[in-house]
N, C-alpha and C positions, 0 to 999 in steps of 0.2 A: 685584258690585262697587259699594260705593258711593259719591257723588258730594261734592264737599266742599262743605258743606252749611252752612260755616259764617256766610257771610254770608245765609244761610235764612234762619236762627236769628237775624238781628238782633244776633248775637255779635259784629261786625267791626267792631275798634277800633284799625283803620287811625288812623296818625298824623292825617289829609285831615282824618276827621271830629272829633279831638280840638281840631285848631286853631280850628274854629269851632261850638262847639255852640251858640251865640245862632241862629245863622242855618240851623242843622240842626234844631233843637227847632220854631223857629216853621216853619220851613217843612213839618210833620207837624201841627201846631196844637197840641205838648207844651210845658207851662208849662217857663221853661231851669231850673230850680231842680232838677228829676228826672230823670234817664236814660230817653233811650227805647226803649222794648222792641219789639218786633215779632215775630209766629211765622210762619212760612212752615214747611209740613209738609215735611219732607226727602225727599228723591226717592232710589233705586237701581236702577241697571241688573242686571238679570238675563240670566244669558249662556240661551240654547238651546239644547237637545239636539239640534235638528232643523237648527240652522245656518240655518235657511229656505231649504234645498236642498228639500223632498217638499210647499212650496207653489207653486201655480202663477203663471205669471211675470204673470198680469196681479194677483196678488192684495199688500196690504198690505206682507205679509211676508218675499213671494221675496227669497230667500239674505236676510236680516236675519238677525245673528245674536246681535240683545240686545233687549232690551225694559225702556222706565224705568215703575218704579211708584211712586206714591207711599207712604210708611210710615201702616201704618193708625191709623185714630183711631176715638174715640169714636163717631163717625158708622157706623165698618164692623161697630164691635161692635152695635150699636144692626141692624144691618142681618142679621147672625149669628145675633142673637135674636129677631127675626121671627117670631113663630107663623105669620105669612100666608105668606111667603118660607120658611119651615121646610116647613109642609105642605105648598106647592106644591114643594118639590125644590130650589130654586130659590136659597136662598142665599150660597151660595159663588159662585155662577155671578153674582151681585148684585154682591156684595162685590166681586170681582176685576173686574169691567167698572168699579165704582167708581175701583178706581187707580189704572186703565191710564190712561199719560199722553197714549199715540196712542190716539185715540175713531176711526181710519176703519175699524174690525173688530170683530166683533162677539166675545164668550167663545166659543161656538159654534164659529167657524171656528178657534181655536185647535188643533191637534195635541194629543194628549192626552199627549204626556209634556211638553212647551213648557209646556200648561197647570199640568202637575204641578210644574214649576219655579218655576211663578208662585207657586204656593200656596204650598210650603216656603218662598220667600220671604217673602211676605205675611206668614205666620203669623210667623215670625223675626222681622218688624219689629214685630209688635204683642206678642209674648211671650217674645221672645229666645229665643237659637239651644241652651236646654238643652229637651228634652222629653223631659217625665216621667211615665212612665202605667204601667199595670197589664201584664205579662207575664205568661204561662205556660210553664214549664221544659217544650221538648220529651222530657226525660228523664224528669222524676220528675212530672209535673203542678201542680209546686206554682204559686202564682200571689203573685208580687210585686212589686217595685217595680223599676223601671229608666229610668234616666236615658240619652236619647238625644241624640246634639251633632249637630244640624242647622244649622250653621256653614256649610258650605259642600261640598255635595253633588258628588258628580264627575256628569259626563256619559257616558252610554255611548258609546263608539265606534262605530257603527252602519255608516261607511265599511269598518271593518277586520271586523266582524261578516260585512256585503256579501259583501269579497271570498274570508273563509273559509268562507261558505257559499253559493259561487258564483253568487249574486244578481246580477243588472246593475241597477244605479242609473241611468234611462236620464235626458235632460236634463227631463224633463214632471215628474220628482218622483215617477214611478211606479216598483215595481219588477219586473222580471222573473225567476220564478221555476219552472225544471225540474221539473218533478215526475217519479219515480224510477220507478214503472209507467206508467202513461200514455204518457211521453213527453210530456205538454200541456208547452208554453210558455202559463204564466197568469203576466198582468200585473194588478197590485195596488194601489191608492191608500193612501193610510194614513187612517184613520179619524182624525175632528176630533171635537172635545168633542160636537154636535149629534148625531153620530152614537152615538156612547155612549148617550148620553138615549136616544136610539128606542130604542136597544136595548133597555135596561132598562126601557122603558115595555111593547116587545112581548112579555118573560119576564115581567112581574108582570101582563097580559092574561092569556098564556097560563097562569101559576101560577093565577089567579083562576078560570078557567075551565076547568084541570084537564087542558089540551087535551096529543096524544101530541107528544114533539119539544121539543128543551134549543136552546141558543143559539146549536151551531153553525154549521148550517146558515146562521141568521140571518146570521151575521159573515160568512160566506161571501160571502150576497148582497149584505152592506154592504161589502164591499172589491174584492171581483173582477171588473176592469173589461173583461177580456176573455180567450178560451181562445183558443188556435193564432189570433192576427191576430182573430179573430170575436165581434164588440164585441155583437152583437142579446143581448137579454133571454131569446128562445127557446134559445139554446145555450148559454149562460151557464147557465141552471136544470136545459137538460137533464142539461150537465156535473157540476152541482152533487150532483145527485139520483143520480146512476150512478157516482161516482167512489170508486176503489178506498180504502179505510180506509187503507192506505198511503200512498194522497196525501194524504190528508186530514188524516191527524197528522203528516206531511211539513209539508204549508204552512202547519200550525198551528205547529209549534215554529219554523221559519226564518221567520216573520213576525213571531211575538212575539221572537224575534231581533234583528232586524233593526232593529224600530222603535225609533224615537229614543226616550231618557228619561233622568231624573237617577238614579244609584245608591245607592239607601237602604239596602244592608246592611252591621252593622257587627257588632263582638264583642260578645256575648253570655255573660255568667258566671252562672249560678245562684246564688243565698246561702245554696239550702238543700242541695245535692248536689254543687256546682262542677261542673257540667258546665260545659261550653265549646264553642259553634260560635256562627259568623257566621249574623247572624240578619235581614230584612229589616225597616227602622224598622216597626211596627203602627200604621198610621194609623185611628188609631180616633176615637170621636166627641170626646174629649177634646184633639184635635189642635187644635181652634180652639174647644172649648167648654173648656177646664179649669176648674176646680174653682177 
């Protein structure tokens, strides 16, 4: 949503200031013989997926459920193109602390679909809501061009998600989730931007060093706050380590369920076969570096 921006813009030519531009000009220190301009970068609120229901009530965001950014400039690109911020990982995560107009939280604690709404954002105000990048026809392989309208993305429903997959939303922001053998009642936090980073820091360790074991477990340890009430570290890993592959892919899909995020799939036509299905945008590296 965004904000009328028009007296930003130094655009506002209210009757007030036409009746006296002697005494408007000098009072900026403008000669009166020229119009004076002003830029002030235009601000929009972005709505959340997460509603700020799954942060905690002492933090920033509890139940907030918009966020204003400023439209990017020259400054973010400048910041995008970073070899130092590149290498380190680090730029987007730069760029977006850059806009946010509330400075009391940091990108990190952000929700990762909240943050992902940032970004479509962001990127919209600096390159407009067409994005145009390279595809691959799941049918025939070919590889071409397609234009995506990131105008204004839906939100998933993450309440109605909840209660078709018997989830309790309790008031802390966690969720509680049955698992079908067991019987465990595990309760769940949702993973924030910071978290992510670890993650991907401890796969590209492990990929480096070759070592046995993929990411699930990992995700496991980084969301699951507690089995049957039993919050200790020791039953939590023992749970983790002994639990039936049924649960496992149980709480993997009704988690990725569940979590809040904006909805990037849309129709999909090939040019060179016509196939046809709904396809999820490919945010790829041309997402905010285009060509």
């Amino acid at each position: 949503m965004s904000r009328n921006n028009q007296s930003r813009l130094g655009l506002d030519n209210s009757p007030e200031h036409e009746d006296t531009p002697a005494a408007a000009t000098a009072a900026v220190g403008v000669a009166p013989e020229g119009p004076a301009f002003s830029w002030s970068v235009p601000t929009e609120f972005v709505e959340l997926p997460s509603k700020g229901v799954f942060y905690p009530k002492d933090h920033p965001l509890h139940h907030k459920t918009s966020l204003e950014i400023r439209f990017m400039t020259a400054k973010e690109e400048d910041i995008l193109t970073s070899r130092t911020l590149l290498k380190e990982g680090v730029a987007l995560d730069r760029m977006l602390q850059n806009i946010l107009i509330d400075k009391s939280f940091s990108v990190d604690d952000l929700l990762v679909g909240d943050k992902n709404a940032l970004l479509v954002a962001a990127r919209r105000t600096g390159y407009g809501a067409d994005y145009n990048t390279r595809v691959s026809c799941p049918a025939c392989g070919t590889l071409g061009e397609h234009s995506f309208d990131i105008s204004s993305p839906p939100c998933k429903d993450f309440a109605q998600e909840a209660n078709e997959s018997g989830v309790i939303l309790n008031p802390d922001g966690l969720m509680e989730i049955l698992l079908p053998m067991s019987k465990a009642q595990v309760v769940c936090r949702l993973l924030n931007s910071g978290d992510e980073a670890k993650l991907a820091k401890q796969l590209e360790r492990k990929t480096k060093s070759k070592s046995v074991g993929g990411t699930t477990l990992d995700s496991f340890r980084a969301y699951i706050v507690s089995v049957n009430g039993d919050e200790s570290v020791f039953t939590i890993e023992s749970f983790i380590q002994n639990m039936p592959a049924r649960d496992a892919r149980h709480l993997r899909n009704i988690y990725a369920s569940v979590v809040p995020n904006i909805i990037l799939d849309q129709e999909f036509t090939c040019n060179n076969c016509g196939f046809e299905t709904e396809m999820e945008v490919p945010l790829g590296v041309d997402f905010f570096w285009p060509e």
